[in-house]
C-alpha positions as CSV (number, residue, x, y, z in Angstrom):
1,X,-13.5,-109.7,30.5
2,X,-16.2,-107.3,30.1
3,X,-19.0,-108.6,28.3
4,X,-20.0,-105.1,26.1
5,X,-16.2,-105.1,25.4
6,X,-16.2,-108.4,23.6
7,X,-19.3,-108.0,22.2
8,X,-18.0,-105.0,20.6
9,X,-14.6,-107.0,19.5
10,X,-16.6,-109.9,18.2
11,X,-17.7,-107.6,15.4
12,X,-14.3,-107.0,14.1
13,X,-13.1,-107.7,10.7
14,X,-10.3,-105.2,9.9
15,X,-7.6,-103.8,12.9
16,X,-6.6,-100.5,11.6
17,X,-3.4,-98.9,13.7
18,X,-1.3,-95.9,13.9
19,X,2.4,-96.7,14.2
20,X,4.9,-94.6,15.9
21,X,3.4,-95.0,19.6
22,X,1.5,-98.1,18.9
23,X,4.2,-100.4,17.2
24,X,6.9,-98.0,18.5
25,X,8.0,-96.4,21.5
26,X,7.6,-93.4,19.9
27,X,11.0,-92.5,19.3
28,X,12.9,-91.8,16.7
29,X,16.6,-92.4,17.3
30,X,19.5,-90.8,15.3
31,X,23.4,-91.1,14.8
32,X,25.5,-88.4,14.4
33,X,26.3,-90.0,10.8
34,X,22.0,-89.3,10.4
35,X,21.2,-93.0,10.9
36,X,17.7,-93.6,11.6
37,X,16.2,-96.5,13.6
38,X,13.2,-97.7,15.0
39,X,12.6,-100.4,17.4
40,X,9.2,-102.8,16.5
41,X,7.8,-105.6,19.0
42,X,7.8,-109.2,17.6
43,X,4.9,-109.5,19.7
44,X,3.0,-106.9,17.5
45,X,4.8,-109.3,14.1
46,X,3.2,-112.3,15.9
47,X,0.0,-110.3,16.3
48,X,-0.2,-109.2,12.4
49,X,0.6,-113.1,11.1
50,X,-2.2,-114.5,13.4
51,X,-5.0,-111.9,12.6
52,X,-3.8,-112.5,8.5
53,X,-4.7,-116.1,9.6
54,X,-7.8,-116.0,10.5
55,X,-8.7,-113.5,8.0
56,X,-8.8,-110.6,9.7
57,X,-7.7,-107.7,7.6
58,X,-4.7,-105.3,9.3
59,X,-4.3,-101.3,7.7
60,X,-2.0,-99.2,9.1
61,X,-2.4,-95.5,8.8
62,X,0.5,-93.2,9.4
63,X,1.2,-89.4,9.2
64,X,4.7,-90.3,9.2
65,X,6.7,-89.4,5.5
66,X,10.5,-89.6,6.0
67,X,12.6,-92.8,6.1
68,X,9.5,-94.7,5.0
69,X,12.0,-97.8,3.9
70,X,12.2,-99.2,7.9
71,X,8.6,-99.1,7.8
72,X,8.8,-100.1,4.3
73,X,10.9,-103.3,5.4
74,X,8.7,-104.5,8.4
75,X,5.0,-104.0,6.2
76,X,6.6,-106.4,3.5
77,X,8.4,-109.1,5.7
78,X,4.9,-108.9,7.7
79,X,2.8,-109.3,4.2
80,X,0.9,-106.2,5.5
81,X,-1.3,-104.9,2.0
82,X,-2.9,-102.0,3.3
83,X,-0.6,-98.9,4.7
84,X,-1.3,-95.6,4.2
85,X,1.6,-93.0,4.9
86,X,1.7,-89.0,5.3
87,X,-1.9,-89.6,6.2
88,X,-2.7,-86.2,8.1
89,X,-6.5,-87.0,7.9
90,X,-6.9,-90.4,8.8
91,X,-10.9,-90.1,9.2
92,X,-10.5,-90.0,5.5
93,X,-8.8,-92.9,5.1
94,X,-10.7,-94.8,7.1
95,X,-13.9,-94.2,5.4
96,X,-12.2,-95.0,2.0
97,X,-11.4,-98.8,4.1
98,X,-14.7,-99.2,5.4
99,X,-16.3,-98.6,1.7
100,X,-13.9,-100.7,-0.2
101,X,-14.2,-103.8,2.5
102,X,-17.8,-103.1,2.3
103,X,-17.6,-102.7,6.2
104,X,-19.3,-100.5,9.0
105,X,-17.9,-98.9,11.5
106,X,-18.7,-101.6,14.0
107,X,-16.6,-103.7,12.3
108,X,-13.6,-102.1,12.5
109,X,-11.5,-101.7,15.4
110,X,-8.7,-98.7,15.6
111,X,-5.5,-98.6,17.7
112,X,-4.0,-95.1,18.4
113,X,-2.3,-93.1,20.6
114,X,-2.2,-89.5,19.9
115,X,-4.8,-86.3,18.7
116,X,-4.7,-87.1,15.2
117,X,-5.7,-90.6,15.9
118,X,-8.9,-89.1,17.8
119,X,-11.5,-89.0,14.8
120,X,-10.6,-92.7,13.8
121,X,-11.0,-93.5,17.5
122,X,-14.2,-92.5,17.8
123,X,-15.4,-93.5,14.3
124,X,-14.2,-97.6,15.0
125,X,-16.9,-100.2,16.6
126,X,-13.9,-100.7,18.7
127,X,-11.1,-98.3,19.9
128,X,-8.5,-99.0,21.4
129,X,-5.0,-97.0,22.8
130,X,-1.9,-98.1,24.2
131,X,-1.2,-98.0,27.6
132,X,-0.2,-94.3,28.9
133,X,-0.7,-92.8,25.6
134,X,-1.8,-88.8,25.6
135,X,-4.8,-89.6,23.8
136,X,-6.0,-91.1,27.4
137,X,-5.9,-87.1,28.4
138,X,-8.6,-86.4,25.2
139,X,-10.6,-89.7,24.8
140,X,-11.8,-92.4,26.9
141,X,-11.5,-95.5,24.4
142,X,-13.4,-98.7,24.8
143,X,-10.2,-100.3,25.5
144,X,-6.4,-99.4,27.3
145,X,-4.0,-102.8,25.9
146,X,-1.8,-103.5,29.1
147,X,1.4,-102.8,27.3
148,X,2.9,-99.7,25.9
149,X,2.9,-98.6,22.6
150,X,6.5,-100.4,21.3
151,X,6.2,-103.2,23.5
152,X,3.1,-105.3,22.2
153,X,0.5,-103.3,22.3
154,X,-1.3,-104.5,19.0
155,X,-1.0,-107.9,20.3
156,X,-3.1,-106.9,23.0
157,X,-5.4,-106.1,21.2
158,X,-5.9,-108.7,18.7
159,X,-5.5,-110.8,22.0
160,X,-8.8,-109.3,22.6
161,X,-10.4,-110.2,19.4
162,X,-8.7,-113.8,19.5
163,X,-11.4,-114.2,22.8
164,X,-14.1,-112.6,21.9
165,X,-13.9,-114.7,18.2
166,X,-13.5,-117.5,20.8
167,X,-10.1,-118.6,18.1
168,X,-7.3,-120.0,20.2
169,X,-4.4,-118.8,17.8
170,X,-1.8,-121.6,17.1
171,X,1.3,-120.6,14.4
């Protein structure tokens, strides 16, 4: 692993991500009766309970407002205390983060995948995007997780900070 890369993860304290294209797929599937449903990794579950753990902080920060309750569902059974939804200027909430942890930037690591995840990419000590995401069009991040956004991407990344923390994560 590349040695500025884990110097850079080494720093981390709080992971802050997106959601749809990071723990999603990015789709959004509906019935014809207006059922909703998303589809989350376990791996990206796994991921949140091991940085809690160790003390790591996780935030997520999401333009998304409608059928908040799925997300709702997965923050609570995941113990997640910091999400921020209908976020359309997530610079801003960001900065509100870093002041009440008492944090700087290089201590904070951001996973995104799409334009409005740009400022809050290049603000964090360490950014991060799924694999394939259109942000890769706009912004060369300090790190591409090997999996798509949906399919364990955030546990690629705190994979990363596991190793550069040198913490071999047991449940």
């Amino acid at each position: 692993m590349n040695s500025v890369l884990l110097n850079k993860a080494k720093k981390i304290k709080l992971v802050v991500t997106d959601i749809d294209g990071v723990w999603t797929d990015s789709k959004m599937y509906y019935s014809n009766e207006g059922l909703f449903m998303k589809s989350f990794s376990t791996y990206d579950g796994m991921a949140t309970h091991l940085l809690q753990k160790y003390n790591f902080i996780v935030a997520m920060i999401t333009s998304e407002y409608e059928n908040l309750n799925i997300l709702q569902t997965r923050v609570k059974k995941l113990n997640i205390k910091e999400l921020y939804t209908n976020e359309h200027n997530k610079i801003e909430r960001l900065y509100y983060l870093a002041k009440k942890y008492t944090l700087n930037a290089e201590h904070i690591a951001y996973i995104g995948d799409d334009l409005n995840d740009l400022e809050p990419l290049k603000y964090a000590g360490l950014s991060a995007v799924p694999n394939g995401a259109p942000i890769l069009k706009y912004h060369n991040p300090d790190y591409v997780t090997k999996r798509i956004g949906g399919d364990g991407a955030f546990r690629d990344l705190a994979d990363l900070i596991f190793e550069a923390h040198t913490i071999n994560p047991t449940y």
